[in-house]
C-alpha positions in Angstrom: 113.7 54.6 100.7 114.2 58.3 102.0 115.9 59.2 99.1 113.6 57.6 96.3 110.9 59.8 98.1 112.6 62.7 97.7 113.4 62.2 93.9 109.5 61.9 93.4 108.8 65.2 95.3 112.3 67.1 93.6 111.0 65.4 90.3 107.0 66.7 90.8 108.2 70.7 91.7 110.5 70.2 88.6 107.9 69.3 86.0 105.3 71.7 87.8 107.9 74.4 87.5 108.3 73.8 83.4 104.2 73.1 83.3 103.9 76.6 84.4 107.1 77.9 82.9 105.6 77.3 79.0 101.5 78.0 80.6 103.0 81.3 81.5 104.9 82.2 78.6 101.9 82.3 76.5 99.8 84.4 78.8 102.3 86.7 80.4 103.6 87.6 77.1 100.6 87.8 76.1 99.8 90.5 78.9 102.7 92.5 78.1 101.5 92.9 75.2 97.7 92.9 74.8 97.1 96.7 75.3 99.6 97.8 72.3 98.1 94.5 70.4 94.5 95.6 70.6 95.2 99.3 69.9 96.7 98.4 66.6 93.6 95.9 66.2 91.3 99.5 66.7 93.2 101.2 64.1 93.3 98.5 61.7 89.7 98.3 61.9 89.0 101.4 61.9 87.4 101.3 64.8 85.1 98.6 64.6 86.8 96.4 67.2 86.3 98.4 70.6 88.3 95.9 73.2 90.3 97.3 75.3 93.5 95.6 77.3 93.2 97.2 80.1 89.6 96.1 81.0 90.7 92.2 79.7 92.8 92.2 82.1 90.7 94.2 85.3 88.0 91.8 84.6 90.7 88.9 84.7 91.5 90.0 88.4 88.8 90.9 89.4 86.9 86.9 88.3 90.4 86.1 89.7 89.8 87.6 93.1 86.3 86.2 93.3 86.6 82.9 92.2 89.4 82.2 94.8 86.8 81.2 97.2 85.6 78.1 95.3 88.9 77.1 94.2 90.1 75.5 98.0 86.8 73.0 97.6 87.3 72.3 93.9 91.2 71.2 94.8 89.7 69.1 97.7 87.2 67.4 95.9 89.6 67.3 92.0 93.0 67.2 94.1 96.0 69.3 92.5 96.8 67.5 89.5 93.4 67.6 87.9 92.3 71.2 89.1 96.3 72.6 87.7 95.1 70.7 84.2 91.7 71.9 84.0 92.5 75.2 84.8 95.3 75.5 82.2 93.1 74.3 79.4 90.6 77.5 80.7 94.1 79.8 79.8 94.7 77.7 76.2 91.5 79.0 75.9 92.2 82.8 76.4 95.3 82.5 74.2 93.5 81.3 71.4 91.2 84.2 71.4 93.6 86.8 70.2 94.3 85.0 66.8 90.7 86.5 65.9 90.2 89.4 68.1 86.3 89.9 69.3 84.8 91.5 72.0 82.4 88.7 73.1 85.8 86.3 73.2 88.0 88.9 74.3 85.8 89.3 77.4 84.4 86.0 77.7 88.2 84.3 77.0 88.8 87.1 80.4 86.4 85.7 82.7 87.1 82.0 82.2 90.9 82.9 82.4 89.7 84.5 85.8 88.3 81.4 87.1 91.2 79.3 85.7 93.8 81.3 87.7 91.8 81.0 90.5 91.9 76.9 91.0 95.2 76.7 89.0 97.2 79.2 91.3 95.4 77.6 94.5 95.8 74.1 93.5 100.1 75.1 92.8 100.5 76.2 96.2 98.8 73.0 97.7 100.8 70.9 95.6 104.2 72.6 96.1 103.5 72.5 99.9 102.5 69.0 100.0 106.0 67.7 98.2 108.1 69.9 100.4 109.1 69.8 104.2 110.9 72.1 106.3 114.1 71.6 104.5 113.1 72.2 101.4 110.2 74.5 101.2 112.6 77.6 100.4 114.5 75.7 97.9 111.5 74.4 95.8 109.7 78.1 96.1 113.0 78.9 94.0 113.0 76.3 92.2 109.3 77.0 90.6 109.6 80.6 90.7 113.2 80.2 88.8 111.4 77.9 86.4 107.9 80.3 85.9 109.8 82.9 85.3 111.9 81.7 82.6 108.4 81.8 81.1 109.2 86.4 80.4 112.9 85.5 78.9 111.4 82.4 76.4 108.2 84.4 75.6 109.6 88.0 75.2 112.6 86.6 73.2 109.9 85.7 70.5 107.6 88.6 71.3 111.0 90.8 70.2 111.4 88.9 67.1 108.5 89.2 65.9 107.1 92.7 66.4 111.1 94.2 66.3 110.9 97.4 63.9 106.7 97.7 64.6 105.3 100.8 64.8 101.9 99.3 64.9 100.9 95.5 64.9 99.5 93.9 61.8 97.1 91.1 61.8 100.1 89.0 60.4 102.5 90.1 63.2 99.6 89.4 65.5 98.7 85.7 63.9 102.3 84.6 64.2 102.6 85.6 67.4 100.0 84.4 69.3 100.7 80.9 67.1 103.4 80.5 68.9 102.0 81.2 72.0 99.4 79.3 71.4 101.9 75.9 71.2 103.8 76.6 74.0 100.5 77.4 76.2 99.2 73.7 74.8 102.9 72.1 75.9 102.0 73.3 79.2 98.7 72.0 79.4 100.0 68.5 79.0 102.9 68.8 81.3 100.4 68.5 84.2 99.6 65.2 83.1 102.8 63.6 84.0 102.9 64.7 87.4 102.8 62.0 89.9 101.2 61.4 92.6 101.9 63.7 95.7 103.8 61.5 98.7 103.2 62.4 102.1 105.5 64.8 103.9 106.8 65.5 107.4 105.6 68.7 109.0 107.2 68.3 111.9 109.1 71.3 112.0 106.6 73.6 110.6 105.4 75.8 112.4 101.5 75.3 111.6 98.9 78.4 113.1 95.6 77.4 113.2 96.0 73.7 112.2 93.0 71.6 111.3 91.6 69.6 114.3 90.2 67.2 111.4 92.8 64.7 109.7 90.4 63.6 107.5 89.6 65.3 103.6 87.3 68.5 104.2 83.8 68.6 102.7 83.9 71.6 100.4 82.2 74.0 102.5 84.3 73.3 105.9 87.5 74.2 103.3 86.1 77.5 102.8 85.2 77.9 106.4 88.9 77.1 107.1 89.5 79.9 104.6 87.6 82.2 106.5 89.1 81.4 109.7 92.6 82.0 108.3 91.1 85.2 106.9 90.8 86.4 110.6 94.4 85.5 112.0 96.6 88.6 112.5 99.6 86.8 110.1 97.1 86.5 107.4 96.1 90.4 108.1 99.4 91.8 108.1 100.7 89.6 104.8 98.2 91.1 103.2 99.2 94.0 103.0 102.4 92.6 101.8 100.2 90.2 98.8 98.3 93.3 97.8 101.4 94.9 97.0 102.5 92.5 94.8 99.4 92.6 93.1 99.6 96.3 92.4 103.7 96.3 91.4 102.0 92.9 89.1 100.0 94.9 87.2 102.3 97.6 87.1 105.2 95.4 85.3 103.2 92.8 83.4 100.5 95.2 81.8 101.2 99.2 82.0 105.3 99.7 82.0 105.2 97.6 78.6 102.7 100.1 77.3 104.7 102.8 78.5 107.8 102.0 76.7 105.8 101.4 73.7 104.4 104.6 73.9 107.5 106.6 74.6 108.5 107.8 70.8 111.4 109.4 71.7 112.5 105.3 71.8 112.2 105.2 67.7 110.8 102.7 66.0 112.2 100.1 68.4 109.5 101.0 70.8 106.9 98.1 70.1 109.8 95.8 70.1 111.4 97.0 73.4 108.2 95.8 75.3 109.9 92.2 74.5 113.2 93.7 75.5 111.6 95.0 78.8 110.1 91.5 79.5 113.4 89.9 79.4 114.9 91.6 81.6 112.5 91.6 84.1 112.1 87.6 83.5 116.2 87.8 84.1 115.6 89.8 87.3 113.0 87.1 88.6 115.3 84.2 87.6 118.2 85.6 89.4 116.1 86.4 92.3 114.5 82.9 92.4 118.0 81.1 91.8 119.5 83.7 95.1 116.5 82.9 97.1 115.2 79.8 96.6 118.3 77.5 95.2 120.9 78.8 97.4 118.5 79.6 99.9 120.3 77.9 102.7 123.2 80.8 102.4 120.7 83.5 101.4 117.8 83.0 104.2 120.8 82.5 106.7 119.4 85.7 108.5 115.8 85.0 107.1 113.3 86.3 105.2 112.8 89.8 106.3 116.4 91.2 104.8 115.3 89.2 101.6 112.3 91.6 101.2 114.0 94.6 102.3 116.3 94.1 99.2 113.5 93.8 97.2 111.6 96.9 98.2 115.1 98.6 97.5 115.5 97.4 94.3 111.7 98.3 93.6 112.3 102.1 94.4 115.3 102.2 92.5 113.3 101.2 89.3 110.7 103.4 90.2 113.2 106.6 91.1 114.5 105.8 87.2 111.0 105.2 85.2 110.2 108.6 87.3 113.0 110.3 85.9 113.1 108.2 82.1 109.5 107.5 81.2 106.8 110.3 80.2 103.7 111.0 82.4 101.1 110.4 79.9 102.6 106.9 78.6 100.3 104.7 80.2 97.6 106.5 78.6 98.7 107.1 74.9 101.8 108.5 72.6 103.2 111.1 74.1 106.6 113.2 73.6 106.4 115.2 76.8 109.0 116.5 78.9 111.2 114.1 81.2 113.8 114.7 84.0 116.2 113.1 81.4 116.7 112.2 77.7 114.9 108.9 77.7 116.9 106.2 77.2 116.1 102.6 76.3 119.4 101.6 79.1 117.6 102.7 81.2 113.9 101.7 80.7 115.8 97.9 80.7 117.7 98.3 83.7 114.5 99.2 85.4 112.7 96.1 84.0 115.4 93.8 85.4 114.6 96.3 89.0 111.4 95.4 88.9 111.8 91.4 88.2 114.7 91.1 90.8 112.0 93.0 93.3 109.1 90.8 92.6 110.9 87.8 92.9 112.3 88.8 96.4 108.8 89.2 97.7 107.2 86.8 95.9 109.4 83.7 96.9 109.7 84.9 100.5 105.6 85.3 100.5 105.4 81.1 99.7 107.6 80.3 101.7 106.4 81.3 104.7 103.3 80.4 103.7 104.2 77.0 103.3 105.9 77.2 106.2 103.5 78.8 108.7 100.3 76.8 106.9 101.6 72.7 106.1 98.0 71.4 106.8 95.9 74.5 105.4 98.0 75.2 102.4 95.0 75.4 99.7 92.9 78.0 101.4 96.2 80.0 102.5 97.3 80.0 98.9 93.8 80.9 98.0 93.5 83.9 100.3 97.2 85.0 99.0 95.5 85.0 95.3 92.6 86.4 96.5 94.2 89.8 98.1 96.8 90.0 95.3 94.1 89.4 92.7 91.8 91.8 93.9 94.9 94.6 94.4 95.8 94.0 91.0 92.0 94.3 89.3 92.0 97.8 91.0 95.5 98.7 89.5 94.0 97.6 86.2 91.5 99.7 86.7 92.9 103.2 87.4 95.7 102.5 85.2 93.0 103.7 82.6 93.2 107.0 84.5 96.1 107.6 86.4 99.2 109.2 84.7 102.6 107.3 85.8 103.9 109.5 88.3 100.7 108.9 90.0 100.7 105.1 89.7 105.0 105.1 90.8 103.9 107.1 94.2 100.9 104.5 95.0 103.8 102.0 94.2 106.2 103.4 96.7 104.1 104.2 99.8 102.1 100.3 99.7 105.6 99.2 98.8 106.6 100.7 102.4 103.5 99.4 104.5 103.8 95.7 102.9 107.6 95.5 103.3 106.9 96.4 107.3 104.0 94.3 107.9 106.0 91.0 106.2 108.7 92.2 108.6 106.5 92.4 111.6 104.9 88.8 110.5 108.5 87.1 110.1 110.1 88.1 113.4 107.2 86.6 115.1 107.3 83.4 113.5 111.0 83.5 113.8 110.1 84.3 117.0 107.7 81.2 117.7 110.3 78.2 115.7 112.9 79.0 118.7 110.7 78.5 121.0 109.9 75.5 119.3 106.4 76.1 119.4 104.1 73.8 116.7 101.2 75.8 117.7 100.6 79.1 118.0 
């Protein structure tokens, strides 16, 4: 009987895992590319279309951010399954847009996307924490983060393809492109219809702060009072710090080092095409990392999660040391041929892509994990507050991406890279701390 449960809760991260795996290639390729896409859509009109990528995607964030607060009562009234299925369709929806680029559903495709993230990323973490236990929360965190982030190697494979040798993006490039994406974003869609219904897990051995008192289903509002009562506990505080991190290194990979390449000339008329290139690699570092962390996690966490991150933020100043040193200080902005510490090379520019996946995915799947881990019976609005900082981090990174040059943007990167590794450090040792004890509560 034991083990027939645990197939159904192996079997549900598993098809969540490829739901989200071909959501996410649509719209993370998608992001990757959407500033370089919409540039070329300006120039092809000749002006007459006047969306911009960067703004998409701050207004994505910051509806993101804001919509996280009605997301824990809409999973508590919908439950997972429904709220992950509604809020892909709201990302379908986005997806579509580009295959006729206009302003109205550019902007209006970014809000509702907002609002989709919102339930969709809150309603994951509820479900991933309700099929796990103690034994397997680590594991299944790497299991679904191994599985979304196959999502940058399938996507960016075909992004190559397709605009490999482009200079600028045609409507034709653009149509076949966003096809494609299109289909997988649909195959995700209905993935979250097959998912069974959640079994009940044993949280003995989690250590849960600030448990419910009530084991009976919430009313909407007393969700989002538990929200803002998690808000307030110290470990929320100092993770995030840690979340808003990886909302700023987020925006950093997913939206502006793609432009950067792109608009780095001295890469030849491979650049457009090396923003697929870049998002392989950095889906390859995020795979890797998952696989480390989360599938052999018994070997890898043997000393926990604090080394875990430390690795990460190592890894992250590596790549930023060598997009310093490679990439040009105007790139986020626009073409530029200026001066560099070094002959740029596209090696290089990879190499720091695959830096920047295997960082993310150290601090990512260490982040739900001890989420799960510290927060069994409050998992929707702790998931909702870890969206909520990282969304609202990220929706200011899109914002003075606009503005800042890159060396600018890399030293914000390193210092919040510093304060979040040392406050997720401070927050493990004290759960550590708290599970020898063999504390339930505290």
């Amino acid at each position: 009987m034991a083990e027939s449960v645990f197939d159904v809760r192996l079997y549900n991260i598993i098809i969540l895992g490829v739901g989200f795996m071909l959501l996410f290639t649509a719209f993370q390729t998608a992001s990757m590319a959407e500033q370089s896409v919409l540039s070329s859509e300006k120039k092809n009109t000749n002006g007459t279309f006047t969306g911009d990528g960067y703004t998409s995607l701050s207004i994505i964030y910051i509806v993101f951010s804001a919509a996280n607060w009605i997301a824990p009562p809409i999973v508590a009234v919908l439950g997972p399954k429904f709220t992950m299925f509604v809020g892909s369709i709201l990302y379908f929806v986005f997806i579509l847009s580009f295959l006729k680029p206009m302003v109205w559903a550019l902007y209006l495709g970014s809000v509702l996307v907002g609002i989709g993230a919102a339930i969709l990323w809150t309603a994951q973490g509820n479900f991933l924490t309700i099929n796990s236990d103690s034994d397997t929360v680590s594991r299944n965190s790497g299991i679904f983060w191994a599985l979304l982030q196959c999502s940058l190697l399938f996507g960016n494979i075909y992004s190559y393809f397709v605009l490999k040798g482009s200079t600028d993006i045609t409507d034709d490039e653009r149509t076949k492109l966003f096809i494609g994406l299109s289909g997988a974003a649909l195959l995700g869609v209905l993935c979250f219809l097959f998912l069974r219904k959640p079994v009940s897990t044993d949280t003995e051995n989690l250590v849960n702060l600030s448990p419910s008192d009530q084991s009976e289903r919430e009313s909407p509002l007393q969700t989002i009072k538990r929200a803002f009562h998690l808000l307030r506990t110290k470990e929320i505080m100092l993770l995030s710090l840690a979340i808003a991190y990886t909302g700023i290194e987020l925006t950093f990979f997913s939206g502006v080092y793609g432009t950067c390449i792109s608009n780095t000339p001295q890469f030849g008329d491979n650049a457009k095409g090396l923003i697929g290139i870049s998002g392989m690699f950095i889906g390859v570092g995020e795979i890797l990392g998952g696989a480390a962390f989360g599938l052999m996690g018994k070997r890898t966490n043997k000393y926990g999660r604090d080394p875990i991150v430390l690795l990460g933020y190592l890894a992250h100043m590596a790549a930023f040391f060598l997009i310093f040193m490679n990439i040009p200080n105007g790139s986020p902005q626009d073409n530029t041929d200026s001066a560099t510490y070094m002959t740029p090379s596209q090696y290089v520019a990879v190499f720091s892509s695959f830096l920047l996946g295997f960082g993310d995915s150290s601090f990512n799947t260490q982040l739900y994990s001890i989420l799960g881990f510290m927060f069994p019976e409050d998992s929707s609005p702790a998931f909702a507050l870890f969206k909520f900082v990282q969304s609202i981090a990220a929706a200011a990174a899109f914002y003075y991406s606009e503005a800042l040059l890159l060396y600018y943007q890399l030293l914000i990167l390193t210092v919040l890279g510093a304060i979040g590794t040392l406050a997720f450090c401070v927050v493990e040792w004290g759960v550590s701390r708290a599970y020898r004890m063999g504390y339930q509560s505290i």
